[in-house]
Steps between C-alpha positions, in 0.01 A plus 500: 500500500188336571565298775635839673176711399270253658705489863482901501133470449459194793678806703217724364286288602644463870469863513098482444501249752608729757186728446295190580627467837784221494677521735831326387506655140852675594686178518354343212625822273861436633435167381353573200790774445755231570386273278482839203889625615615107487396453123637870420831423664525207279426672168738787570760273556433308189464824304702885405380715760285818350266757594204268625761362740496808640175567501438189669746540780335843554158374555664221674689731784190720513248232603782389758497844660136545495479126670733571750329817661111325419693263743535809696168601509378215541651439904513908547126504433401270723342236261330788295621453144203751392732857535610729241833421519434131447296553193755730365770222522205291381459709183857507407532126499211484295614784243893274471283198443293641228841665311664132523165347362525748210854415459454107459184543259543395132490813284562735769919475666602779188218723623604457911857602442629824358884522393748635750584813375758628758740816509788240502400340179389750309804762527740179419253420217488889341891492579587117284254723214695826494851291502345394104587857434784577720712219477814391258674235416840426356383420153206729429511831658122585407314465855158409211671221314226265662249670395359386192249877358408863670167302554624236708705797718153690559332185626795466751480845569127485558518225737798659684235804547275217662738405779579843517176601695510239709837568604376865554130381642721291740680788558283813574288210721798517728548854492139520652611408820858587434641745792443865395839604372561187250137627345619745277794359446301158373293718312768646297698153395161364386438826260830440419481175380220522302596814360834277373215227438334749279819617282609104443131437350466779301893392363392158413176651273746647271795368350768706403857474374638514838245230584691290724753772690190710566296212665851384724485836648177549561438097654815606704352792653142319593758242636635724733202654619324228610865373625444894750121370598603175578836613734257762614185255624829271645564805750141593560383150565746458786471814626126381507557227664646680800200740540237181456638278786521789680100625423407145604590613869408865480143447367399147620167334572459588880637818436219578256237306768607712804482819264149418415389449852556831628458647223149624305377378169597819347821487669744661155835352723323141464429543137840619444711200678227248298635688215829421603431175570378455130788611355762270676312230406502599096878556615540153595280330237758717226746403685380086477454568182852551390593256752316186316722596156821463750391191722758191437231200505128433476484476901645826565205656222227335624600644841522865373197471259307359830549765708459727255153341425419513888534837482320519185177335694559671828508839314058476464432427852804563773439865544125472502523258764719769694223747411178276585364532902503118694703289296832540676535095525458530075750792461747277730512222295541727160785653668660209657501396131636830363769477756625176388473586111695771556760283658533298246535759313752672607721125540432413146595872361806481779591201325445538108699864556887562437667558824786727353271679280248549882818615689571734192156719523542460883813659488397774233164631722730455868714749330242703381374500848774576647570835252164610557491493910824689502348781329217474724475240819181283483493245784239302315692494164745334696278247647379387099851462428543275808163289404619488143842355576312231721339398159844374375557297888131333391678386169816365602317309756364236202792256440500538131597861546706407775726329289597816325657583760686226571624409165688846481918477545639398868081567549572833609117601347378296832780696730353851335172363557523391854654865544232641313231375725718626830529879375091472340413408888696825622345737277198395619561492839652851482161618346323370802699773715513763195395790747760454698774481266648743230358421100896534387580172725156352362637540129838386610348162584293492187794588282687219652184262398547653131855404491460134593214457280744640229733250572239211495376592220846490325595166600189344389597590139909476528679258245156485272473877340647845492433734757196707456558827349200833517205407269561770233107430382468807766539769384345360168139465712565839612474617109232213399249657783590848390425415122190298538216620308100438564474363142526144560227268558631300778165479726406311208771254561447452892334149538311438779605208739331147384387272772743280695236301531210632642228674290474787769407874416775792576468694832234781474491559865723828533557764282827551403676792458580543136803601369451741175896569462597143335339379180561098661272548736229357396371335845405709814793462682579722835824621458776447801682850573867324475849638445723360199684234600912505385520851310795486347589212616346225369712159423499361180323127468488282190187417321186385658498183351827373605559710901183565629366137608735212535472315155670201341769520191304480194755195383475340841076558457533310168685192603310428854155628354351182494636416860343811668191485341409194652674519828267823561228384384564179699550753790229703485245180481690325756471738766077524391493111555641500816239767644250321362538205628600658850137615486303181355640319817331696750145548631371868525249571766186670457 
């Protein structure tokens, strides 16, 4: 501990150095940061990976990144290492510096890391509770034989109420910046929940003679609602995920520079695609989020969490830069660096996700899609649908998704694939020359698209479970949204993001347009006019937990736990040394 506290603060001290006028400090920090990365390789190997590890790796990747485009700045500038852009790279090293400092001090490593209090782990968590009442056994057919007095049952209960609203905090965060027809419906399972929340407390305060049945039934009803909020987020998240790759494009940097150009500084249209800007990016951050629960080693985390925490720091000063008058060269950099966090991004998400589960939602909104432009023709519609599908040709192009598709029977998933990509170039070709030919020959092609998909999507899953059958949990929305009541106090509940990493404060540039309707939202979110995706016809998934993102057995986690924790932490630090010592070799001009 102390011999790694006192080479952070020799980087510290490289880091004044640099105000002094060395010239050379640069490659003395890689060396210096070597040296740091070499001794914490060594003592994660030799010991159970836990949450400073990833702390550590964080700060690690971060001061990387923020090397790498100094580097950049550094030759772009010509020798000037004095811009805003450098400093701001300059500041972030210092900031990941100070954290790991604070980590390796005596008396302060409790205070530096907070729990991991994830979706994931709490559901399965209030789920292993509930199963004290639910459950039976062959011998005692009391679910409360465990339990020793009414007192010990109202402690559980009152800690199950704990991990409760962070399931729902978790929850009505995401239904922030949730697309506008899974608001309500979000709203509605978390009033349900702790309305069943509320009825299994107030149970366990009074015993009865029908004690025990009358706690079963009401621990299996909260069981099933949160088991409707949790299939629920499963489909909203993907759909999500479709609409937030797709933003990335549709509001991007230069986009938002060339708007501001020709545009005044009361310009409304400028304010509103910032907006939109803002809310793709609390999108993708609750979309990381999740992500990190679901990510199958310590590599693949620290990769999430670090672009997440990119974004985190880019949030305070990209846009400004966009906004401020002769520092183009600045706002270059910033959005060179966007660019590639986004990237990543997108790879590591591509990765993490399920690809039957992706091909699933894909199929659900092409079909929606296709229903609604038959009832009235929209050329552009058309054209999402076509980027949309491209989404899933960007995630069979990484060879661990690739597999998939070989790995299916005679590997007819990579024949439907290959035909797949033929018919997807078609339909867009066909749009290209839409004015010239008749929408029903249009649809035709599209239709054909659906039907391949369909079949892609089958054999992905064939031999390992039953064919999916309608989600009935429906209709049952349909009746949750139309029952809701005002009464509940679930603003109350809605916790606001913590920092990735970054202390930065949230966006105050735009007003956003509030909306009143939904009791969730609790944030200023502008709210996309978009039609319901799958009416009717929406597929039925299995839990979050076990579809969504790709995740070991749990008795395959237990007997290789030990192996994986120290092959990714071995990974993770591996791929930091290499860098590093990549960059202590060289010589950077001034």
């Amino acid at each position: 501990m102390e011999v790694l506290r006192k080479k952070i603060e020799a980087c510290l001290l490289i880091l004044n150095r640099k105000n002094k006028g060395d010239k050379i400090w640069l490659n003395d920090l890689c060396a210096a940061l070597l040296e740091f990365s070499t001794l914490v390789h060594s003592s994660m190997c030799s010991e159970k990976q836990n949450e400073s590890s990833e702390l550590v790796c964080l700060c690690l990747t971060q001061i990387m990144i923020c090397i790498r485009q100094m580097e950049n700045t550094i030759k772009l500038g010509c020798g000037s290492s004095d811009s805003a852009s450098h400093q701001y790279f300059l500041d972030r090293i210092w900031w990941c510096l100070k954290r790991l400092l604070h980590l390796y001090t005596e008396g302060s490593s409790k205070d530096a890391l907070t729990p991991e209090r994830s979706f994931l782990k709490l559901v399965d968590s209030i789920l292993d509770t509930l199963s004290l009442f639910t459950s039976h056994n062959e011998e005692n057919t009391e679910p409360l034989n465990s339990l020793n007095s009414p007192q010990e049952v109202l402690s559980i209960s009152q800690k199950l109420r704990t991990d409760i609203d962070f399931v729902l905090g978790q929850s009505l965060g995401f239904a922030n910046v949730a697309l506008s027809q899974d608001k309500k419906a979000l709203s509605a399972l978390c009033q349900k929940v702790i309305r069943e929340c509320n009825v299994f407390q107030e149970e366990c305060k009074v015993p009865s003679a029908s004690y025990s049945s009358n706690l079963k039934l009401r621990a299996i009803n909260l069981e099933q609602a949160l088991y409707q909020l949790e299939d629920f987020i499963n489909d909203a998240l993907l759909r999500l995920v479709f609409t937030c790759f797709m933003d990335f494009d549709k509001f991007s940097v230069e986009k938002i520079r060339n708007l501001l150009r020709n545009s005044s500084e009361d310009d409304e249209i400028a304010d509103e695609f910032i907006a939109d800007f803002d809310v793709n990016i609390d999108r993708a951050t609750q979309i990381g989020i999740f992500a990190i629960s679901f990510a199958p080693n310590l590599k693949m985390k620290t990769m999430m969490r670090s672009c997440l925490a990119s974004f985190e720091s880019l949030d305070t000063i990209l846009i400004p830069s966009l906004q401020t008058h002769g520092t183009d060269f600045h706002s270059e950099i910033l959005e060179q660096h966007f660019n590639e966090e986004v990237a990543k991004f997108k790879a590591a998400l591509q990765e993490i996700i399920d690809s039957r589960c992706l091909l699933g939602c894909c199929l659900e909104i092409l079909t929606s899609g296709i229903c609604d432009t038959e009832k009235l023709y929209d050329k552009q519609r058309l054209e999402d649908l076509v980027k949309m599908c491209l989404l899933l040709i960007e995630h069979f192009q990484l060879e661990v998704n690739r597999k998939v598709l070989s790995e299916t029977k005679n590997q007819v998933g990579e024949e439907f694939y290959q035909q797949f990509i033929r018919i997807l170039r078609e339909c867009k070709a066909i749009l290209m020359c839409a004015s010239q030919v008749e929408p029903q020959r249009i649809l035709k092609r599209f239709k054909i698209l659906r039907t391949i998909l369909r079949k892609l999507h089958g054999c992905l899953g064939a031999g390992k479970q039953e064919d999916e059958l309608p989600n009935p949990i429906g209709p049952l929305l349909l009746n949750e949204i139309n029952d809701t009541t005002e009464n509940e106090p679930l603003t109350q509940l809605t916790l606001h993001p913590g920092s990735i990493l970054y202390d930065t404060e949230r966006r105050s540039r735009v007003n956003r347009i509030k909306d009143n309707n939904l009791a969730t939202n609790t944030f200023d979110i502008k709210l996309q006019k978009t039609k319901p995706y799958g009416k009717g016809n929406v597929l039925r998934r299995e839990s979050l937990r076990t579809v969504l993102f790709k995740r070991q057995n749990i008795a395959e986690s237990r007997k290789q736990y030990t192996m994986i924790s120290n092959q990714s932490a071995d990974l993770q630090i591996t791929d930091i040394l290499d860098q590093l010592t990549g960059m202590s070799n060289g010589y950077f001009e001034f």
